[in-house]
One Martini backbone bead per residue (centre of mass of N, CA, C, O) as a GRO file, in nm:
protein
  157
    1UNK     BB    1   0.094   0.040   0.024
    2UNK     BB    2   0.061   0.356  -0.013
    3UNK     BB    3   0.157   0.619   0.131
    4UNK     BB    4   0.082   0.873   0.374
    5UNK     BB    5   0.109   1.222   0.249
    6UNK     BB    6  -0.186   1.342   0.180
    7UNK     BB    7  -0.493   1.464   0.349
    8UNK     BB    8  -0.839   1.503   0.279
    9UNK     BB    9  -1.053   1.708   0.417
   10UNK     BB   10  -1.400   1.697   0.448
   11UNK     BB   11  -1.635   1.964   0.471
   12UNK     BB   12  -1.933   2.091   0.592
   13UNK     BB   13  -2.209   2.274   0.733
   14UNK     BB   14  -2.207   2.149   0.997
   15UNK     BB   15  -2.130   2.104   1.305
   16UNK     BB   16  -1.927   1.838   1.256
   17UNK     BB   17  -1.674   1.958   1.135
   18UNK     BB   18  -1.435   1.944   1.375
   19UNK     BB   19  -1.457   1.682   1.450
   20UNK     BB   20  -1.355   1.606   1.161
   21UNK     BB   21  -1.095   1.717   1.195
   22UNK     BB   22  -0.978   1.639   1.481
   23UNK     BB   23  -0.928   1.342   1.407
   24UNK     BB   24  -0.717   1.382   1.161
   25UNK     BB   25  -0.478   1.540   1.394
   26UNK     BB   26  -0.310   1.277   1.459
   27UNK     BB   27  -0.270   1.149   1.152
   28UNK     BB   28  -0.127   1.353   1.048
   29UNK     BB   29   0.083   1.416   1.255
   30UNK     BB   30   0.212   1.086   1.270
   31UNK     BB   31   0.294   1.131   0.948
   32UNK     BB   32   0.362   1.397   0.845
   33UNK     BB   33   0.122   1.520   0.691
   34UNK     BB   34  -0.043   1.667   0.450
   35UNK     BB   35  -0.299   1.950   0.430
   36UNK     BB   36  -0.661   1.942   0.319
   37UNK     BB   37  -0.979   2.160   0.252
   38UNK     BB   38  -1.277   2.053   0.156
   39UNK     BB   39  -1.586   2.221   0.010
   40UNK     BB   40  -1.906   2.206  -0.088
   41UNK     BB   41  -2.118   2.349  -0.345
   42UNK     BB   42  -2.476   2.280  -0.372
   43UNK     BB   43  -2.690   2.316  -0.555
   44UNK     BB   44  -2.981   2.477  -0.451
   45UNK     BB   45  -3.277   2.582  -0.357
   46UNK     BB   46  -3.352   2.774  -0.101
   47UNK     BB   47  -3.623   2.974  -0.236
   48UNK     BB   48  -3.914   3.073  -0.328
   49UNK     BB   49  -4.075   3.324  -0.506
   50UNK     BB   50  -4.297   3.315  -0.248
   51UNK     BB   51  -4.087   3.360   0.005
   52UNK     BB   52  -3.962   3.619  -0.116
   53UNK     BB   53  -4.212   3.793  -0.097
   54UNK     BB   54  -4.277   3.757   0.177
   55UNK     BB   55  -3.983   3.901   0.288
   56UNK     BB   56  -3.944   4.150   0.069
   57UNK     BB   57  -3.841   4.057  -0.170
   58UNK     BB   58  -3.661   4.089  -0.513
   59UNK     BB   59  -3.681   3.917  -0.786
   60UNK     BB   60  -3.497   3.905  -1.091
   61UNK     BB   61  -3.395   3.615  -1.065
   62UNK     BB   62  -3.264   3.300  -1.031
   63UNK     BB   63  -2.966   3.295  -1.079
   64UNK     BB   64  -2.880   3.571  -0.887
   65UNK     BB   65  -2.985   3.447  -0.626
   66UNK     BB   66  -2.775   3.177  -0.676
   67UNK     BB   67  -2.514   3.331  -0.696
   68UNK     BB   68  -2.525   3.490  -0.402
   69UNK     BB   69  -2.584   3.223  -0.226
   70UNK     BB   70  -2.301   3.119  -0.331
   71UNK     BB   71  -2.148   3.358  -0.206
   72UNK     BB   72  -2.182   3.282   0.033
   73UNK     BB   73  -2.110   3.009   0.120
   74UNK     BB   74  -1.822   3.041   0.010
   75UNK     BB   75  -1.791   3.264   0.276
   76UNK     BB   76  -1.794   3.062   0.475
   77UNK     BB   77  -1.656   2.804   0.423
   78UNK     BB   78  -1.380   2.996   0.439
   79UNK     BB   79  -1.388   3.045   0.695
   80UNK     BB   80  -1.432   2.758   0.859
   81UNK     BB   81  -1.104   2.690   0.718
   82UNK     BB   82  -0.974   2.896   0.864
   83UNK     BB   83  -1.023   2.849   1.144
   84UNK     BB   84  -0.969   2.517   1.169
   85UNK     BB   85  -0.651   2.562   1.040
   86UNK     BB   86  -0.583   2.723   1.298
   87UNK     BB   87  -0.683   2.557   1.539
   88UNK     BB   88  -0.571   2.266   1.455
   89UNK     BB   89  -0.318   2.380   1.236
   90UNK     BB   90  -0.046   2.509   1.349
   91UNK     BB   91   0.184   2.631   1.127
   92UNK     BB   92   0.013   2.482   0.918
   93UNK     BB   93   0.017   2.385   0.560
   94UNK     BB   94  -0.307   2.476   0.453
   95UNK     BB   95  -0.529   2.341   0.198
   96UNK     BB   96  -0.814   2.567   0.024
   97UNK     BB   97  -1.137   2.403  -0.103
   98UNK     BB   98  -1.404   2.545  -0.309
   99UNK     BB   99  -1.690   2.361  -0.449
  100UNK     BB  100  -1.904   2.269  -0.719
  101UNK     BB  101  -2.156   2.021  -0.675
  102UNK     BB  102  -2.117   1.726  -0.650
  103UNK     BB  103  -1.966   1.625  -0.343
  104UNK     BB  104  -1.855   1.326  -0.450
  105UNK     BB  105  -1.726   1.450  -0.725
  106UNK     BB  106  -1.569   1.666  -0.593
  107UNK     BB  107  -1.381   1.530  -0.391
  108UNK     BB  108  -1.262   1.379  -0.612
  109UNK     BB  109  -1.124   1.590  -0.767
  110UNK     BB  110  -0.966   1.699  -0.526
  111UNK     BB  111  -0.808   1.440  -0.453
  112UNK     BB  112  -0.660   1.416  -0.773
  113UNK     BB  113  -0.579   1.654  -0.801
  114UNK     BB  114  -0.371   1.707  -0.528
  115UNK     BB  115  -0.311   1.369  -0.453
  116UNK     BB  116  -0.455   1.232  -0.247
  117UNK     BB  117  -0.401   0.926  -0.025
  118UNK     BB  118  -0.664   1.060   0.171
  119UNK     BB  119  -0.985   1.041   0.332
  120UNK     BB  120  -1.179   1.263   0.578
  121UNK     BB  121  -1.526   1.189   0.675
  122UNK     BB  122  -1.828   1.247   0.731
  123UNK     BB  123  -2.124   1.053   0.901
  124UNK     BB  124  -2.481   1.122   0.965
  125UNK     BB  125  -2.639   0.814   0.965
  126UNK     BB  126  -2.866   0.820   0.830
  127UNK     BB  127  -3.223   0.682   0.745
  128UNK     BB  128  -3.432   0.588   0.544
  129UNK     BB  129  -3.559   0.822   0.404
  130UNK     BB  130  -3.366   0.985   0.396
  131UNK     BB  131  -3.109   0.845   0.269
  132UNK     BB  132  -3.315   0.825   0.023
  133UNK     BB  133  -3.330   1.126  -0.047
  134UNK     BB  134  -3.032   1.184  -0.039
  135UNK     BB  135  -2.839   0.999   0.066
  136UNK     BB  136  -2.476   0.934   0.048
  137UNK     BB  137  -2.176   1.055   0.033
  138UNK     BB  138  -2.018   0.852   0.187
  139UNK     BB  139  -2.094   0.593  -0.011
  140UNK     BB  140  -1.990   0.744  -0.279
  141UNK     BB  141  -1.678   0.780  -0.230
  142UNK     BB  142  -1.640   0.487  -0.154
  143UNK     BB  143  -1.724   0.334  -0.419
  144UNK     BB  144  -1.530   0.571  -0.615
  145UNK     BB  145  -1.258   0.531  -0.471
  146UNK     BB  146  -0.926   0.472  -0.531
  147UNK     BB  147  -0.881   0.584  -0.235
  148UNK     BB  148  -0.868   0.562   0.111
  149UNK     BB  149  -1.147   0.613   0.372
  150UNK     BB  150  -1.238   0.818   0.653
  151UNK     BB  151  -1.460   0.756   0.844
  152UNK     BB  152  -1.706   0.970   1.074
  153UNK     BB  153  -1.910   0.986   1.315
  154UNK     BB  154  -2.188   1.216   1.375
  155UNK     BB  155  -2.401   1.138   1.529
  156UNK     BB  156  -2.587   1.182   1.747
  157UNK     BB  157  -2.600   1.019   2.089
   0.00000   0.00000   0.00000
């Protein structure tokens, strides 16, 4: 088995963000590797437009509001990674990568561009209906992964 030099931890917008980032700080240190942290952006309605006129707003478009709406979240998201990267790696050159589209084939791009020997992202255990409506992305990334992948545990206890 090829050695893990470069971890690349997947977080998304959960309150278990960090959970998952703490996990990874003992392997990372341990091995000694490159650490970079991912975040996808995936499109989604987030308001209907009868939603949005009754809170007194004025949609011009569909597309202005839905590409505003990924400015906000890539600037949370960015700000979440640097804070965390800041947090937990510290003194440590941690790469941060915020992109859009499906999150499981985005994490899988962001780990074959970089490099990544080794993925570690978090499950939030869902079951039944959710799973079946949302799916897992933890699912879909460990069945297309090349690299092996840690997932964590986010499910509240």
């Amino acid at each position: 088995m090829k050695s893990i030099k470069k971890i690349l931890i997947a977080l998304d917008d959960e309150p278990s963000a960090e959970k998952v980032a703490l996990a990874a700080v003992q392997l990372v240190e341990a091995l000694q590797a490159e650490v970079a942290i991912a975040s996808i952006v995936e499109p989604r309605v987030m308001m209907t437009e009868s939603d949005m006129t009754e809170i007194g707003m004025i949609m011009h478009s569909a597309t202005n509001v839905e590409a505003e709406v990924e400015d906000i979240l890539k600037k949370e998201f960015g700000q979440m990674q640097h804070t965390i990267a800041q947090k937990l790696f510290p003194g440590k050159e941690v790469e941060l990568f915020i992109e859009d589209g499906s999150p499981y084939e985005a994490i899988l791009k962001v780990a074959e561009h970089w490099g990544a020997d080794l993925i570690v992202m978090g499950s939030h255990g869902r079951t039944g209906l959710a799973h079946l409506l949302m799916g897992s992305i933890a699912d879909k990334v460990i069945r297309h992964s090349p690299i092996p992948i840690l997932v964590i545990p986010t499910k509240d206890e």
